[in-house]
N, C-alpha and C positions, 0 to 999 in steps of 0.2 A: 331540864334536860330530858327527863322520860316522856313527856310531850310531845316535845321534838321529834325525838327519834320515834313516837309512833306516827307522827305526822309526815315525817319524811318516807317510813315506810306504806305508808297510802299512797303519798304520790309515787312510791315505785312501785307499787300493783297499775295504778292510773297508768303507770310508762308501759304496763305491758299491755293494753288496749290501744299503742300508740303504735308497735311494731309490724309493720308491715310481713313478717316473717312468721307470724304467729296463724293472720287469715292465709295466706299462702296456701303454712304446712294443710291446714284443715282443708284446705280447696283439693290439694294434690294428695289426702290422705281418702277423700271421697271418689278420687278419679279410682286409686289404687284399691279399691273394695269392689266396685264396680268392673275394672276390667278383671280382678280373679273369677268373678262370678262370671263375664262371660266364656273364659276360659275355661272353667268349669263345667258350665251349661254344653261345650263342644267337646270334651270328654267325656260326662256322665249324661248329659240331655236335668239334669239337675244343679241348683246351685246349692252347695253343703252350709255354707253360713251366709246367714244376711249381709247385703252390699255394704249395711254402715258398720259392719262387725268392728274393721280397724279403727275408725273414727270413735266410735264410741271407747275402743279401750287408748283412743292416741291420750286422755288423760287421765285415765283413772288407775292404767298397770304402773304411770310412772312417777306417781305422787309422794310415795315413803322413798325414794332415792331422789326426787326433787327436795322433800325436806331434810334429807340426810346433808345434801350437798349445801344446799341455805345456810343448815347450821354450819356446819365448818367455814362457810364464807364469811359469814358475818362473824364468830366466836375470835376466827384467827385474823380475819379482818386482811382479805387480799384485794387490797384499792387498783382498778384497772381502768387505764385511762378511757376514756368515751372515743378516741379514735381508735383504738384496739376493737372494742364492740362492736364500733361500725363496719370493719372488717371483719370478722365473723360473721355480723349479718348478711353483711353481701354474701360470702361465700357461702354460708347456708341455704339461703335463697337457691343459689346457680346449683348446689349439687339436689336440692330437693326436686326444682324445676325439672334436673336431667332426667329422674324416673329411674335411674339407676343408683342404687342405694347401696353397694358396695361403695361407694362414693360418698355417703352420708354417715359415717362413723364420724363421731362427737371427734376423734382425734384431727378429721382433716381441716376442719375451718379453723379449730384453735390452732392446733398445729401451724399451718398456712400461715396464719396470719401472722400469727410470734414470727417466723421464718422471712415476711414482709418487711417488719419492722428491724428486721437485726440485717438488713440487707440494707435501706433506708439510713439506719447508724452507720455499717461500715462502707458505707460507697458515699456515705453524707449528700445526702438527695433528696428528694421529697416530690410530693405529688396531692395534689386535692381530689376528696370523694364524697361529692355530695354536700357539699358546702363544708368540710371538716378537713385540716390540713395535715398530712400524714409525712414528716419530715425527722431525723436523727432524734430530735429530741425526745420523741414521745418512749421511747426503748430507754425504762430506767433498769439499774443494776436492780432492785426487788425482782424487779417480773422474769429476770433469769431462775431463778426460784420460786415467784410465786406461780407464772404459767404451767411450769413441770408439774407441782402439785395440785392443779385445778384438772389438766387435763389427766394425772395419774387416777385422782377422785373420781373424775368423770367415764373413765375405762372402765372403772370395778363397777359401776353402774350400768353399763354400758354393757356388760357381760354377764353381769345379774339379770338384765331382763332379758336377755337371750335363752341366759338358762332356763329362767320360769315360764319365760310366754312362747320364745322361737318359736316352738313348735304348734305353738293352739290354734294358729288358721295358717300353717303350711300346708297349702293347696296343690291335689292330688293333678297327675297328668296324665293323658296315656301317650305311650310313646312305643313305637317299633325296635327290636333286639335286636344285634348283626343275624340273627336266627329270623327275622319276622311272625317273633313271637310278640304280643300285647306283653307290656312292662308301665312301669310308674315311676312316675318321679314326683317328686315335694319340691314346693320352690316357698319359702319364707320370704316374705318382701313387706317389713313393719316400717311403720314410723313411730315416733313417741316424743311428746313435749316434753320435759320437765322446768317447770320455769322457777327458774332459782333467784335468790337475790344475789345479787354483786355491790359491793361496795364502790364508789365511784366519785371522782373527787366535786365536791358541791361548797355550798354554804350555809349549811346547818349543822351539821352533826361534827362534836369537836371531839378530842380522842377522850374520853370517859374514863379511864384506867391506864397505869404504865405503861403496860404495854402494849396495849392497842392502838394503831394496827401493827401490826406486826411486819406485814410488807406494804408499808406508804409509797408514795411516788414525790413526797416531799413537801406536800401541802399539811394544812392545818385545820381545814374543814372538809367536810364528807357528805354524801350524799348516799340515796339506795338506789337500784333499781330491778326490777322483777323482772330476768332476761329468759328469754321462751326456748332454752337449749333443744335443740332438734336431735331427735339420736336416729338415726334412719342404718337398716340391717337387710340384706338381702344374701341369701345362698341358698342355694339349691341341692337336696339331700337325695342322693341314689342308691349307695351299696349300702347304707344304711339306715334303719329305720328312722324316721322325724323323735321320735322319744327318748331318742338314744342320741343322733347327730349333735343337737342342737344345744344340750345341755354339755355333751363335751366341750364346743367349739366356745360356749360362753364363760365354763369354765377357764381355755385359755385363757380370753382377753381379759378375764379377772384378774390372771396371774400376771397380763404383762402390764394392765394397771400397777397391780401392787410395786411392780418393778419400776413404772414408771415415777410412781409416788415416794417410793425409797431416792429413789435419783434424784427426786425433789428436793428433800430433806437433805440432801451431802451436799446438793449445790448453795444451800442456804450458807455453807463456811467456805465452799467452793465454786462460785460464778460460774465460772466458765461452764462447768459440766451442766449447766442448764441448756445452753445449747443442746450438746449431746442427747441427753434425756427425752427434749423434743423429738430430735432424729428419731431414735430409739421408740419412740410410741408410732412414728408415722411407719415408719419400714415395718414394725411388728408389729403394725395393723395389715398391711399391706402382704406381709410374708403367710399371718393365717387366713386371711380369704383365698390368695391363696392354693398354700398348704393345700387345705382343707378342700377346696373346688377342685384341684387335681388331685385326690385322692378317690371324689366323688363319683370324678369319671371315668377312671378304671375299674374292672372288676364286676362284678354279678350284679344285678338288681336286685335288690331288697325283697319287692313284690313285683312277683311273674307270676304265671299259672304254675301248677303243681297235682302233679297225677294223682295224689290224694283224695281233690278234693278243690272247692273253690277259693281261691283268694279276697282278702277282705282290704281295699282299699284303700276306704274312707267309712266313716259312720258321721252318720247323719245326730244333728243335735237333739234332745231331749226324745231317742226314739228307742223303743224295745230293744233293738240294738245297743246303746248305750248303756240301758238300765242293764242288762246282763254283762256288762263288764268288758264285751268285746272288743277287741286292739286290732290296730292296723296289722296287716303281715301275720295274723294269724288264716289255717287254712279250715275252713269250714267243710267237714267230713259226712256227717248225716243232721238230717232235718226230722223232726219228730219221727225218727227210727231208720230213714231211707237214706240211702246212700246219694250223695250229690256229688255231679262233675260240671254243671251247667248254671248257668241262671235258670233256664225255664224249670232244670227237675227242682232246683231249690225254689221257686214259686209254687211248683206241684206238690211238694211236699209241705209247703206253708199250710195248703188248701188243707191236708188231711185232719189238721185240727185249727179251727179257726179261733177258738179260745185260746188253747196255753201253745205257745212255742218251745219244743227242745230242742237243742244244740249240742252237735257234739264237735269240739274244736282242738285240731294242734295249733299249739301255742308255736312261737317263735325260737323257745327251747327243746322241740319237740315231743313235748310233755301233752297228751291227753286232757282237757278239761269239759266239765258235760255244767252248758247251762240252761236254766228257763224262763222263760218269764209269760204273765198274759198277756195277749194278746185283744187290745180294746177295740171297737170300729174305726176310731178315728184316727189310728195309727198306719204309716205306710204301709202299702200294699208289699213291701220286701221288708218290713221290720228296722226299716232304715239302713240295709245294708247299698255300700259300692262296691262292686267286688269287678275282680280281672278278672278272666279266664282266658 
């Protein structure tokens, strides 16, 4: 038996080299690095992070919540039919393809598709996709509970990386105020694989323990497979700074996971509300983008100019800049002692010491901070700052 089942889980790593959905995401994860950089380049005349910035992290930010999720798949053992997958695939594909990634929350393809199949059950209908027949029968009574709690799982995950990453290549814009003053705006647009296994009905793996699986579809033997869940986030931060916006909003969708995962669990004694539960993730998905995007666009800009003093952007990676600590939306006051309202006077006052840089900065609380650092030859000619004025 333990052979088996590591045998079986090769070939469901093998199935995730099979999925059309997996090179896609990476295709359209490459387009997406690329057009912020030219965007960027037509705002700053510089691109702030490398074109493969998103690519590179599409697998490495989401790998401890891909195996978080694996293990609960497989421990609690939620068997989901192969024409269920195939619809998520599709629907993941078409909302990646769109380029618009409020559309690519992990809720909507799972979501959709359960909502497919329970329409399929009570209209008793059916329809072929793809050589795979998608007709009443495949909607068993488990998956009215096992679905709520894959996709309740997959929300807190889904808002955990919002929290931690949203913000790390939220790309700066310039943009005109009803005043036609320069303003900024952040626009977060990620993608993230996590490829999970799922349990999936086969002819290897036979139930090992009592209780395992816990949600069957009625069969006797089992299979794995290593499915490339796509989590795609896009919103766009203005009255607030990106290091503040992004961790709240991931915040919520934590909470209405958890909510959505608690609903899972009741509909385990109570069916029906597995429907509901579904509803209830899609709408409050739908309700905090949102929320949160008409919030975004009323009210002050985060970063404008400021008679202070200059405004700080964006910072550039690994640059004197960053070594000294400096944040977005702080307003930069004097330069090695001179007072700056300008780019050019803060370039002129770079000049005065070409070795150490000092800064004197209000903070976002409007608190006072004085920092320095050296200044190397090979370092930007502005210490890596983006600033408005």
């Amino acid at each position: 038996m333990f052979w088996d089942i590591i045998a079986e889980l090769l070939k469901g790593v093998l199935r995730l080299f099979m999925n059309p959905l997996l090179y896609i995401t990476i295709i359209f994860t490459v387009l997406l690095g690329y057009r912020r950089v030219i965007r960027e380049r037509q705002s700053f005349k510089i691109r702030i992070h490398w074109g493969l910035s998103e690519t590179i992290r599409l697998l490495r930010e989401g790998w401890l919540a891909a195996f978080c999720v694996s293990l609960f798949s497989l421990l609690v053992g939620i068997v989901l039919p192969m024409e269920y997958i195939m619809l998520v695939t599709v629907l993941s594909i078409l909302f990646v393809a769109s380029f618009y990634y409020q559309l690519a929350s992990v809720v909507y393809p799972f979501g959709i598709a359960f909502l497919v199949l329970w329409v399929t059950f009570t209209q008793n209908w059916g329809f072929t996709l793809f050589g795979f027949t998608i007709n009443a029968s495949d909607l068993k009574l488990s998956m009215l509970s096992s679905i709520p709690l894959l996709i309740g799982i997959l929300l807190i995950a889904e808002g955990m990386l919002v929290q931690k990453y949203g913000a790390d290549l939220a790309s700066p814009r310039l943009q005109r105020t009803a005043r036609g003053l320069k303003a900024v705006t952040f626009l977060s647009k990620r993608l993230w694989i996590l490829p999970v296994f799922l349990v999936i009905p086969g002819d290897t793996i036979t139930s090992f323990v009592s209780y395992w699986p816990v949600f069957s579809l009625g069969g006797e033997t089992y299979g794995f497979i290593l499915f490339p869940i796509v989590i795609g986030f896009q919103q766009r931060a203005r009255k607030m700074l990106p290091m503040y916006f992004y961790p709240q909003m991931g915040r919520t969708i934590v909470l209405l996971g958890a909510l959505v995962f608690v609903e899972g669990i009741v509909s385990y004694f109570y069916p029906i509300l597995g429907l509901a539960s579904v509803l209830v993730a899609i709408i409050g998905r739908i309700l905090i983008s949102f929320i949160y995007g008409l919030s975004e666009r009323k009210g002050k800009f985060a970063v404008t100019p400021q008679n202070e003093g200059v405004v700080i952007a964006a910072i550039l990676p690994n640059s004197p800049a960053e070594a000294m600590g400096l944040q977005i939306g702080e307003t930069i006051r004097k330069v090695n002692g001179e007072s700056v309202h300008s780019e050019e006077e803060l370039y002129r006052a770079l000049q005065q010491n070409a070795a150490q840089c000092k800064i004197e900065v209000l903070d976002t609380d409007g608190e006072v901070r004085l920092r320095q650092h050296i200044v190397f030859h090979h370092d930007h000619f502005r210490i890596g700052l983006l600033l408005v004025q």
